[in-house]
N, C-alpha and C positions, 0 to 999 in steps of 0.2 A: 289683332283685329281693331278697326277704328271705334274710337269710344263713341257710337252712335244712339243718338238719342230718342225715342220716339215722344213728341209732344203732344197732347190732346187739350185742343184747343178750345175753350169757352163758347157756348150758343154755337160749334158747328159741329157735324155726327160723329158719333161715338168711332166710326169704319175710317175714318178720316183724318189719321194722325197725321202727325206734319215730323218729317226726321231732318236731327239737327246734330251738325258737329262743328269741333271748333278744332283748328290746328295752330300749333306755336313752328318758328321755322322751316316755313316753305319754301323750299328749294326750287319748286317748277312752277311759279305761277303764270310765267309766261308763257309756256304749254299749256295752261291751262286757261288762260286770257286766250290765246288764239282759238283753243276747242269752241269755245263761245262765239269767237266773233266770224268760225267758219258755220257755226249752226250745225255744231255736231249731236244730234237728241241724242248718242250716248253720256252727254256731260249737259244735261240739261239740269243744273243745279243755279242754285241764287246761289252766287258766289261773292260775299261780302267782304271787304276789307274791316277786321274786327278792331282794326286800332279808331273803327269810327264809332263802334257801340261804347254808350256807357256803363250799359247794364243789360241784363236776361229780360227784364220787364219791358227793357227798348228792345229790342228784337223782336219778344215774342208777341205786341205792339204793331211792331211793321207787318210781321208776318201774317199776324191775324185780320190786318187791313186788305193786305192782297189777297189772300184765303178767301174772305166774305167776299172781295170784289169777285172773283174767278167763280163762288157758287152763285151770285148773283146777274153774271153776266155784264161786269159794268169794267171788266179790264181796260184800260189804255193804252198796255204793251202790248209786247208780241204772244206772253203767256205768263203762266201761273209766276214762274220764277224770273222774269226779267219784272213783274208788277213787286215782286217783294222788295228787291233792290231799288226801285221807281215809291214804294211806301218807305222807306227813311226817310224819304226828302222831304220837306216844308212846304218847297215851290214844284211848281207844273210843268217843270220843263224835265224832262225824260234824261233827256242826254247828259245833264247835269249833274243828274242824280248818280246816274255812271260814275262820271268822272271823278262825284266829292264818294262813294260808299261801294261802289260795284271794286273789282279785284284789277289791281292793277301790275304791270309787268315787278314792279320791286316788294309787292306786297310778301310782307312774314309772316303773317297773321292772319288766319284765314278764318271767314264764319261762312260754313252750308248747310244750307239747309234744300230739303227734297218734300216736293208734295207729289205724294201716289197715285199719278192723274189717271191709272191705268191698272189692275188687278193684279199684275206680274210686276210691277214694282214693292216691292216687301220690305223689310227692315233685315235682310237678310241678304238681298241679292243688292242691295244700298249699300251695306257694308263692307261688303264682298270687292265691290267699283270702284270704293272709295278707298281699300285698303292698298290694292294696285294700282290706282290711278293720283294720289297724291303724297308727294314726297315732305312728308313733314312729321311733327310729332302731335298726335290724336291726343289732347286733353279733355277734361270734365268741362261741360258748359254752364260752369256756376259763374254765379257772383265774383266771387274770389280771385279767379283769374282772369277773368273781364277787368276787372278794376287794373291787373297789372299791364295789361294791355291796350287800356283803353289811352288816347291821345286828348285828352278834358280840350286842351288850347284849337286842335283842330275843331273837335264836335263842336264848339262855343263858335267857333268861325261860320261851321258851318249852316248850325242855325237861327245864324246870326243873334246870339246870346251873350255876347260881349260885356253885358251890363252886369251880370250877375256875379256874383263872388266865387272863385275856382274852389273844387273841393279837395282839400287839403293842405291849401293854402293858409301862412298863418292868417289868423284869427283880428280883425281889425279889432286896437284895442276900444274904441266907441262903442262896438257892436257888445252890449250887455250879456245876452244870448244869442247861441249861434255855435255850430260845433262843421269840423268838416262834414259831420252824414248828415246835418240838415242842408249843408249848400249842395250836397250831389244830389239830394231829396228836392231841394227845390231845382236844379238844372234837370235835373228825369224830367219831373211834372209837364217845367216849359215844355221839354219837347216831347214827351206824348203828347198835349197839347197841339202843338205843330203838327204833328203828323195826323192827327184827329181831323185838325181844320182845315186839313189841306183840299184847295177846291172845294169848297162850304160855299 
C-alpha cells in the first residue's frame, strides 16, 4: 500500500487534511502527465516533480498557500491542485510554474499530494488510486530522502538564488562560520520567502 500521508495543516480545519506521497522510480509518468493534461478528475492530484523540493517545509509551504487560497476563494488556476503546483513558483506566470515543478514526461521522482475537495475522497480510497495507478516505489515524505532527491543547482536556478552558497558544498575557507545545514537553512528561508511574496 502507498506510504500515504495525511497532513494537518496550520490555521486551516481540523476535517481538512491534505494527503501526501512521495515516489522514487517512476516508470509512467507520462501516463500520468497526459491523465492531467486530458482533465481526467480521476487523477486530479498536484503532481510535483520532487527533484525541485528542497525540503518538507517547502512543500508543506506551497501547499498551505494553495489550500488558504482555495478556502479563501482567491485561486488563479483551474483548482485546488493545479494552484499547489502554480504556489512553488516565485513568479505569476502559471505555465512556468508547470514547466520548472509540475511532473514531467521523464520525471523519477515524484511528489502528490490530494486535497479532499469532496466527503468521498478519504485517505483510504487515495491510497487505494494511488497504489494501482502509480508505477514506482512509495517512500516516507521526510527530510531525509528529500535531501537525496532534491536537485540544489536546479531549485537555485529556479529561484533564481544563484548567489547563495550550495548546501553541501565545501566550505569557503574565508567563511569563519558556516556549516552545510546553515546554507540549506538559508536557501529554504530564501525561498519560502519567494513563495510568500509571490504577487504581494
Amino acid at each position: 500500500m502507498a506510504l500515504l500521508e495525511s497532513v494537518h495543516l496550520p490555521h486551516l480545519p481540523a476535517d481538512l487534511p491534505v494527503f501526501v506521497a512521495l515516489y522514487r522510480n517512476v516508470e509512467n509518468a507520462a501516463f500520468l502527465r497526459q491523465q492531467l493534461l486530458a482533465g481526467n478528475t480521476e487523477f486530479e492530484y498536484a503532481l510535483i516533480d520532487a527533484s525541485m523540493v528542497l525540503s518538507r517545509t517547502h512543500a508543506i509551504t506551497a501547499i498551505f498557500r494553495a489550500v488558504n487560497d482555495y478556502m479563501t476563494d482567491r485561486l488563479k488556476s483551474r483548482n485546488v491542485h493545479s494552484e499547489i503546483v502554480f504556489s512553488f513558483s516565485a513568479a505569476n506566470n502559471i505555465a512556468d510554474s508547470f514547466r520548472k515543478f509540475g511532473i514531467a514526461d521523464s520525471t523519477k521522482d515524484l511528489l502528490v499530494v490530494k486535497v479532499p475537495v469532496s466527503p468521498e475522497i478519504t485517505h483510504d480510497s487515495v491510497a487505494a488510486h494511488l497504489e494501482t495507478s502509480i508505477l514506482g516505489n512509495s517512500v516516507p515524505f521526510d527530510d531525509q530522502i528529500i535531501s537525496e532527491i532534491s536537485d540544489i543547482t536546479k531549485i537555485k536556478k529556479a529561484y533564481k538564488l544563484g548567489a547563495l552558497p550550495t548546501p553541501g558544498a565545501k566550505a569557503d575557507p574565508k567563511q569563519v562560520n558556516g556549516t552545510p545545514d546553515d546554507s540549506k537553512r538559508r536557501l529554504e528561508l530564501s525561498i519560502l520567502g519567494a513563495i510568500a511574496l509571490r504577487g504581494s
